[in-house]
GUDRENDO-494930 format. One record per residue: residue in one letter; x, y, z of N, C-alpha, C, O in turn. Coordinates in steps of 0.02 Angstrom, whole numbers, plus 32768, in hexadecimal, padded with zeros to 4 digits. Atoms other than C-alpha are relative to their C-alpha. Layout:
<sites>
AXYZXYZXYZXYZ
...
</sites>
This chain:
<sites>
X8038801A7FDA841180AD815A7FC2802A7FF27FC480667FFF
X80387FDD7FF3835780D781397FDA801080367FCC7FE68061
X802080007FD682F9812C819E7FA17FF17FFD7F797FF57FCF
X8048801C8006824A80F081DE7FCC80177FDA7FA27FF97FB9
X80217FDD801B8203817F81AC7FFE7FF97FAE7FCD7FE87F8E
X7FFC800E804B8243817A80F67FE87FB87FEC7FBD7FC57FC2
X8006802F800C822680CF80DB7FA47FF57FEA7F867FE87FB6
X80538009800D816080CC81057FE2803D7FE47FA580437FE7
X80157FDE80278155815F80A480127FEE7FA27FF37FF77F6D
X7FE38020805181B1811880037FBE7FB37FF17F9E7FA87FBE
X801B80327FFE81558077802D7FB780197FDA7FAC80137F9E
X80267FD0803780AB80E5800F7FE2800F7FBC7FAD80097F9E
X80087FDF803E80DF81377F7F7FFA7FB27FC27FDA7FA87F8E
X80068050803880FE80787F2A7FC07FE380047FA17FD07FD2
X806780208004804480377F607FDD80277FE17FB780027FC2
X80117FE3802D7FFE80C97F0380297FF77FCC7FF97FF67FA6
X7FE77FFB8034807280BD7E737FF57F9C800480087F867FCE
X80208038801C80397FFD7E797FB47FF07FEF7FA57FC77FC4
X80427FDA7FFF7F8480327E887FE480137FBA7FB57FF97F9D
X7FFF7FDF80327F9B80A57DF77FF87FD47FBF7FD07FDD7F90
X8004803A80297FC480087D957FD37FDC7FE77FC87FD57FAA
X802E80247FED7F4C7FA67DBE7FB4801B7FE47F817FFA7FE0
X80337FD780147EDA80377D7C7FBB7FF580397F7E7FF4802E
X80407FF17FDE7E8180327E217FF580398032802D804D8043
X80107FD17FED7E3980B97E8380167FEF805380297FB78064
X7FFC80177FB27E4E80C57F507FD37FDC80047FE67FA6801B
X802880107FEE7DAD80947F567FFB7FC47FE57FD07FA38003
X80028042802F7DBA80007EE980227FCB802080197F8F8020
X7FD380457FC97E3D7FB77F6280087FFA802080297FCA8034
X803580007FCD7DEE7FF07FE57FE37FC7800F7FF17F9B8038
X801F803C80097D747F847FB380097FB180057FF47F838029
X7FE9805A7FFA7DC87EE57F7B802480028040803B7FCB804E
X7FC480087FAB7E307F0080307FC17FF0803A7FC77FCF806D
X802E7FF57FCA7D9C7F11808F801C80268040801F8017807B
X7FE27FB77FDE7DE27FA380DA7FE180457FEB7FCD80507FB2
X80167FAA80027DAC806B80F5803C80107FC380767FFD7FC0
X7FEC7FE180457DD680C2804A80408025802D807B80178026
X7FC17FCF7FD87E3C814580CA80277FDA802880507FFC8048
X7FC880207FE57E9F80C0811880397FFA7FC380757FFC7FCF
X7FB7800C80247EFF80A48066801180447FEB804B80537FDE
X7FE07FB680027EFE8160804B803F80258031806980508025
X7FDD7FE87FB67F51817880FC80457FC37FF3807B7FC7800F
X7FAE802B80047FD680E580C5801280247FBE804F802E7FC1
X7FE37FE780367FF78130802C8010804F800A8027806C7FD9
X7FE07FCF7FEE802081D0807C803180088028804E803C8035
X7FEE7FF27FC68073819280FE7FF28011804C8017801E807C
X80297FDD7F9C800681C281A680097FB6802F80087FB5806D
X801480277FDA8003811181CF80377FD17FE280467FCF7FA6
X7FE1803580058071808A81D77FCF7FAA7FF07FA57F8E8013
X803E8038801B801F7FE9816C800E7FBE801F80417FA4800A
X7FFA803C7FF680127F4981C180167FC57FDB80247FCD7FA0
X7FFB803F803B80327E91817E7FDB7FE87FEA7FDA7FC97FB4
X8043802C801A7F957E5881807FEA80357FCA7FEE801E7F91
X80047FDE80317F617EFB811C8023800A7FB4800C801A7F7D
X7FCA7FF6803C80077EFA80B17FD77FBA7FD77FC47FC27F9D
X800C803F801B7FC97E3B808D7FC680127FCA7FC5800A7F8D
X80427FE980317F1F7E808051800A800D7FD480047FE27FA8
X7FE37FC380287F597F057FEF801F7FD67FC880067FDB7F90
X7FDA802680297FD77E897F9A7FD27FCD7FD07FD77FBB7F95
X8031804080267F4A7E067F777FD1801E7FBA7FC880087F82
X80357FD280337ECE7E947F25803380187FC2802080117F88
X7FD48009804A7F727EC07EAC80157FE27FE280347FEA7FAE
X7FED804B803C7F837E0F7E83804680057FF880607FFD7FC1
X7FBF800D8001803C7E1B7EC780067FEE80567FE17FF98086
X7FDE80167FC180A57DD17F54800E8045802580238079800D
X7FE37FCC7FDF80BB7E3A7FEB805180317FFE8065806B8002
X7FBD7FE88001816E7E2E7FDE801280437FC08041806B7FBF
X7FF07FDB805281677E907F297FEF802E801E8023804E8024
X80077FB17FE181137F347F8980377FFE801B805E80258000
X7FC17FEA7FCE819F7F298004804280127FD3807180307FED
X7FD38000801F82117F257F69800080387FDA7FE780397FA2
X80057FC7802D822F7FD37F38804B801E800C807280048034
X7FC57FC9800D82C080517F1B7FE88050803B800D8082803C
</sites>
């Protein structure tokens, strides 16, 4: 069983390592999110637990389905 903690920290580490991809900056998807640059810094560390409507964003600006972030190892 995972715990919560691990999970939205792994979760995180996969939106930056999709990010990375994407060759865009925080601020870049920030941007296309219309979201504070330090809100995806603070999910990609973990401080904050990411919403759906945010996850949705996030997913739209990498030009992938939500479900595919949620789909990590």
């Amino acid at each position: 069983m995972i715990l919560e903690e691990e999970y939205i920290s792994s979760l995180g580490v996969h939106i930056r390592q999709l990010r990375e991809q994407k060759n865009l900056s925080q601020q870049n998807l920030a941007d296309i999110c219309n979201i504070p640059k330090i809100t995806i810094g603070r999910i990609e560390r973990a401080e904050v637990s990411v919403t759906i409507k945010t996850l949705i964003k996030i997913a739209n600006a990498l030009e992938i389905e939500p479900k595919d972030i949620l789909n990590f190892k």
